[in-house]
Residue frames relative to the residue before (quaternion, step in Angstrom):
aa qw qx qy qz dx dy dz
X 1.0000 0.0000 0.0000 0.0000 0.00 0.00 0.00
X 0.5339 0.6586 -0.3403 0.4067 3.32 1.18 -0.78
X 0.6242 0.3710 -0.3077 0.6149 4.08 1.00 -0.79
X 0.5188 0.4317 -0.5275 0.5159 4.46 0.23 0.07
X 0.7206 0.4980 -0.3361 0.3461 3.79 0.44 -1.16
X 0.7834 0.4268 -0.2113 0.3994 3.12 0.90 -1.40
X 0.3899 0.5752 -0.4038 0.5950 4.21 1.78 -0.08
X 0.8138 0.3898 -0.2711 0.3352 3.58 0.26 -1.01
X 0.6080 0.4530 -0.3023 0.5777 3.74 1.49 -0.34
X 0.5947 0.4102 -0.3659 0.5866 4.12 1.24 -0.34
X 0.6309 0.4512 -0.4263 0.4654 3.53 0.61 -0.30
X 0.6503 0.4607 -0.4056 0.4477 3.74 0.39 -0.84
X 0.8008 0.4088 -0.3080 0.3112 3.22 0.38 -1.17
X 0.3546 0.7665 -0.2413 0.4781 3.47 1.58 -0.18
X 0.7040 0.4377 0.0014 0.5593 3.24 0.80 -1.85
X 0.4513 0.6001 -0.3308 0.5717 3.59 1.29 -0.75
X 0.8294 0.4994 -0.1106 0.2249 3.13 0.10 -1.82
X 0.7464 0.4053 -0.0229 0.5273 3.20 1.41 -1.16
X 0.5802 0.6818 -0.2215 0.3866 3.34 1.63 -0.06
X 0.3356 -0.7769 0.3420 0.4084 4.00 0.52 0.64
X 0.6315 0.3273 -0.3283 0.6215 3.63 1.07 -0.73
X 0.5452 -0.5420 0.5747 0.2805 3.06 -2.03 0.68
X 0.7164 0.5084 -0.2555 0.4037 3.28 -1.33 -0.68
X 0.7339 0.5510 -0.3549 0.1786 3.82 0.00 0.27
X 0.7168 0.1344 -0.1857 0.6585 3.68 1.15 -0.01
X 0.5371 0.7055 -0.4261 0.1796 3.67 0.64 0.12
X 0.4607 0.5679 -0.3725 0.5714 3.48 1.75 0.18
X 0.7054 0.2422 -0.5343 0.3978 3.24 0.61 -0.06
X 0.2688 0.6725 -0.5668 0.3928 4.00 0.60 -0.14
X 0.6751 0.5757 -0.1366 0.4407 3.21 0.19 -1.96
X 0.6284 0.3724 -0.2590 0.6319 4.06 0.54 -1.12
X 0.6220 0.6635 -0.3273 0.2564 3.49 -0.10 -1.14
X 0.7934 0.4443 -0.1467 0.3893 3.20 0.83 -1.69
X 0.7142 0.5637 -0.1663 0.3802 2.70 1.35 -1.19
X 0.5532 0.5208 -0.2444 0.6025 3.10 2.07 -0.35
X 0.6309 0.4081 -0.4801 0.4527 3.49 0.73 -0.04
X 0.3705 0.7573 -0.4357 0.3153 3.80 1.26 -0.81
X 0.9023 0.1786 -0.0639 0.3871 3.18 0.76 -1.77
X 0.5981 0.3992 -0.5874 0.3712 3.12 1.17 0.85
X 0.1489 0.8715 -0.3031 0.3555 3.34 0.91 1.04
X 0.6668 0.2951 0.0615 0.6815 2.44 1.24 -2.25
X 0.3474 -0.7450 0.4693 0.3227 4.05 0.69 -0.30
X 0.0429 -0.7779 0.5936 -0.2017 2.96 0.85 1.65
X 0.7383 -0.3149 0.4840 0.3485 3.40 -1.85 0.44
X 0.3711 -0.4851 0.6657 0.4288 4.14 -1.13 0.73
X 0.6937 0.6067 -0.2822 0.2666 3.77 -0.01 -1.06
X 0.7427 0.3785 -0.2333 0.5007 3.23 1.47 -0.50
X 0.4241 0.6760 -0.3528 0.4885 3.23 1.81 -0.35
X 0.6775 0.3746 -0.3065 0.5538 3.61 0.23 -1.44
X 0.8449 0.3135 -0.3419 0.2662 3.79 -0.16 -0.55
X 0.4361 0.6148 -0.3707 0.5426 3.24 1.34 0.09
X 0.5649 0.4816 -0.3851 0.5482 3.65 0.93 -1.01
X 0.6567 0.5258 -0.4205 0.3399 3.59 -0.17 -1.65
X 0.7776 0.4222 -0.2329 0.4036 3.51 0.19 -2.02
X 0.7109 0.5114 -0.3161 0.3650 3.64 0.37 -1.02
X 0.4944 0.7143 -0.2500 0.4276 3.67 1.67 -0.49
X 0.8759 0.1334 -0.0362 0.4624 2.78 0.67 -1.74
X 0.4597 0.5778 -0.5090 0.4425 3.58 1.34 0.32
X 0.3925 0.7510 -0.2892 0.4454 3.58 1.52 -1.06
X 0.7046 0.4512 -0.1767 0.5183 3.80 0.40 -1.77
X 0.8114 0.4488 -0.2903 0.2363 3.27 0.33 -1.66
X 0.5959 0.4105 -0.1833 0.6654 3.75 1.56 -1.28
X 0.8358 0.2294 -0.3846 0.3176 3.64 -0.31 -0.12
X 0.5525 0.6565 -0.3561 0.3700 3.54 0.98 -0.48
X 0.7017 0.2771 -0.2030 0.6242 3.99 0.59 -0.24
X 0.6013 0.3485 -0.5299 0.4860 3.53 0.42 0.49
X 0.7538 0.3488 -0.2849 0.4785 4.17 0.51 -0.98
X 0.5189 0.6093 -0.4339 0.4138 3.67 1.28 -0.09
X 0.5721 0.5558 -0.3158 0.5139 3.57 1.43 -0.86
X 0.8132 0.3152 -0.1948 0.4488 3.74 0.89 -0.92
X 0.7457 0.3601 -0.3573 0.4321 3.75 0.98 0.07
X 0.2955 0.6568 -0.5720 0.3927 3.51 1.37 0.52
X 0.2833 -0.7945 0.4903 0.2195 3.48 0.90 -0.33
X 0.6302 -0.5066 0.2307 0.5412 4.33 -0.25 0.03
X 0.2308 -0.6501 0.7218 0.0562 3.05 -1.33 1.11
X 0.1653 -0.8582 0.4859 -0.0008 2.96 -1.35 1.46
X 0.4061 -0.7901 0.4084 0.2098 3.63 -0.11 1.20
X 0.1684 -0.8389 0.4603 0.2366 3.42 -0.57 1.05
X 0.6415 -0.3035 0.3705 0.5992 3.84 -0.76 -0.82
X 0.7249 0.4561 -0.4506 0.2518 3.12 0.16 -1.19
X 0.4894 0.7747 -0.3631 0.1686 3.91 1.27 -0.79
X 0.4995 0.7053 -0.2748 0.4214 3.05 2.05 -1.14
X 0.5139 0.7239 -0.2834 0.3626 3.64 1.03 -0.27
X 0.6782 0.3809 -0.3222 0.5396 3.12 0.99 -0.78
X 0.5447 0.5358 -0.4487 0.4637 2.96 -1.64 1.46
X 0.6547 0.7416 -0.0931 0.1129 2.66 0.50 -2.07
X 0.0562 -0.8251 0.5196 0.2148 3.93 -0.01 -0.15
X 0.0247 0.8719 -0.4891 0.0020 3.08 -0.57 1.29
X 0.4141 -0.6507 0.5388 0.3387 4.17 -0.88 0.27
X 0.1785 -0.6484 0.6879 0.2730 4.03 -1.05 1.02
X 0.4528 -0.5186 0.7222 0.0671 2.50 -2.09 1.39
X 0.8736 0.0854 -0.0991 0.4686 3.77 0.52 -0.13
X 0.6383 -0.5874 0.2581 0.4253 3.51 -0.44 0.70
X 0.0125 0.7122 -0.6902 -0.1275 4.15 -0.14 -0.14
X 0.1028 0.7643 -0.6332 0.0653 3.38 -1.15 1.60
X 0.7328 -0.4306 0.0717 0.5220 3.68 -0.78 0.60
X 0.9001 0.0831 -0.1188 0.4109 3.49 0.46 -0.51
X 0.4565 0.6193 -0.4147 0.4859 3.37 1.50 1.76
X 0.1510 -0.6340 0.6493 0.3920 3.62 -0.40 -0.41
X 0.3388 -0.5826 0.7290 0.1196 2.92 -1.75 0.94
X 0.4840 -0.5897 0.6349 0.1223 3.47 -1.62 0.05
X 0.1864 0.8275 -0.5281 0.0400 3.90 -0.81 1.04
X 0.3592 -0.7254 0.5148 0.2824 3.84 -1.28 0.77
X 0.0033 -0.6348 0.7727 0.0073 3.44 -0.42 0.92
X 0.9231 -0.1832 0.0844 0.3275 3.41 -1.76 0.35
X 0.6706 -0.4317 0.0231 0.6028 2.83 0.46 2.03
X 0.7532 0.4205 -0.3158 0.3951 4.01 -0.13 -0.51
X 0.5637 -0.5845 0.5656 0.1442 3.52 -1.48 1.37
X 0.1010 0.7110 -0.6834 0.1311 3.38 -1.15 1.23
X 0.4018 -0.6364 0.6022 0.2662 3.30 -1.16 1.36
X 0.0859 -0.7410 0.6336 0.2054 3.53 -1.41 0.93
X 0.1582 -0.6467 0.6277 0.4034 2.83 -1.86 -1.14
X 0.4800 -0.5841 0.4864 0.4379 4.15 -0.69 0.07
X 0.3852 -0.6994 0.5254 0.2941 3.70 -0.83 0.81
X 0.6460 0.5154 -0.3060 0.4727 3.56 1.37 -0.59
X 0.4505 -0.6725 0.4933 0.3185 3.84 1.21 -0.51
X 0.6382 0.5074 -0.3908 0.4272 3.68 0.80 0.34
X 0.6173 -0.6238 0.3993 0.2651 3.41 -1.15 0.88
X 0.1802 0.8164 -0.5485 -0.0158 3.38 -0.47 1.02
X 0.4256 -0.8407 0.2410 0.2324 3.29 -0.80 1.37
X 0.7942 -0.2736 0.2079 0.5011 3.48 -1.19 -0.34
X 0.8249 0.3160 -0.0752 0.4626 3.44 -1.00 -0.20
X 0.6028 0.4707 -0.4895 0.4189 3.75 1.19 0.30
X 0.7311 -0.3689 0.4641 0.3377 3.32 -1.70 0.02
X 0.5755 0.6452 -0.4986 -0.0625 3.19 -1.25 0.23
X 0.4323 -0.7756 0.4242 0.1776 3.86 -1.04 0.91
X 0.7117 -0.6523 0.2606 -0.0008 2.83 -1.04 1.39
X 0.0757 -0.9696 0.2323 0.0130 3.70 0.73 0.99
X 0.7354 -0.1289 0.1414 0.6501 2.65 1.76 -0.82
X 0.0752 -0.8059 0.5872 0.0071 3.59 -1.66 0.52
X 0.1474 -0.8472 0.4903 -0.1418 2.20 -0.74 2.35
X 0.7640 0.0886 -0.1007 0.6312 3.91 0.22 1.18
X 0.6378 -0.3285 0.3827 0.5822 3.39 -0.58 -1.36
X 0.7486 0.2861 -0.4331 0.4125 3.65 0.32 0.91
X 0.5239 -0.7080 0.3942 0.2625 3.28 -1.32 0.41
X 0.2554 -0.6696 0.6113 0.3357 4.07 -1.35 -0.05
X 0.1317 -0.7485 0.6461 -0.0703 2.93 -1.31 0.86
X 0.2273 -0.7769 0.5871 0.0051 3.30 -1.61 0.60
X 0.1706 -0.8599 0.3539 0.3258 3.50 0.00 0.48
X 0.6931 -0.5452 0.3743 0.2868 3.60 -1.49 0.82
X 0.1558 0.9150 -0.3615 -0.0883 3.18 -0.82 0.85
C-alpha cells in the first residue's frame, strides 16, 4: 500500500506542478505522505484512508488563505477605483436590458443598475462597484 500512497502524493504534486493556478492538488501530497508514514508503521488500510481524507482537508482549510494572500502576487489599484462611493448624474438612460451611461468625476462611464430598473437621465445615482470597463450603480434616494 505504501507504493498507491507514494503515486498519489507524486501525482498531486505533479498536478500541482502543471496546473496554471496554484493551490489545487497540493493537500493531497500533504495527505499522501502522511499516509505513506503509516503504511510504514503497518497501520490499519482504514486508518490510512482517513488520515489521508483529514490531513487533506485540514491541510486546505489552514493553509489555503494564508499562501492565497501571498501568491496573488501585487494588486494594483487603479484611478478609476476612486469611483466607488461616488455620486454620479446618468447621461443616458440605463434600463434592465440596456447600459446606460454616467459622469462620475468629470469622466463618462458606461453603466448598468445593480437592481435592473430603469433609471433616467439626469437622476442621481452612487456608484457600487466596477466591473470591467463599466460601472454599478444604484439610484439615489
Amino acid at each position: 500500500m505504501t507504493f498507491i500512497w507514494i503515486a498519489i502524493s507524486v501525482g498531486a504534486v505533479v498536478l500541482e506542478l502543471i496546473t496554471p493556478t496554484a493551490l489545487v492538488s497540493i493537500w493531497f501530497a500533504v495527505g499522501g505522505i502522511i499516509a505513506v508514514i503509516l503504511a510504514a508503521l503497518n497501520m490499519p488500510l482504514w486508518l490510512q484512508i482517513a488520515a489521508f481524507v483529514i490531513v487533506s482537508f485540514v491541510s486546505m482549510l489552514v493553509v489555503r488563505p494564508v499562501a492565497s494572500r501571498y501568491l496573488r502576487g501585487n494588486t494594483v489599484a487603479t484611478n478609476a477605483d476612486r469611483c466607488i462611493g461616488e455620486i454620479g448624474i446618468v447621461t443616458r438612460k440605463i434600463s434592465e436590458d440596456a447600459w446606460g451611461e454616467v459622469k462620475v468625476n468629470g469622466a463618462l462611464w458606461s453603466a448598468v443598475s445593480v437592481e435592473h430598473d430603469t433609471i433616467e437621465e439626469h437622476e442621481e445615482v452612487k456608484v457600487v462597484a466596477i466591473e470591467g470597463a463599466k460601472l454599478l450603480v444604484r439610484k439615489v434616494v
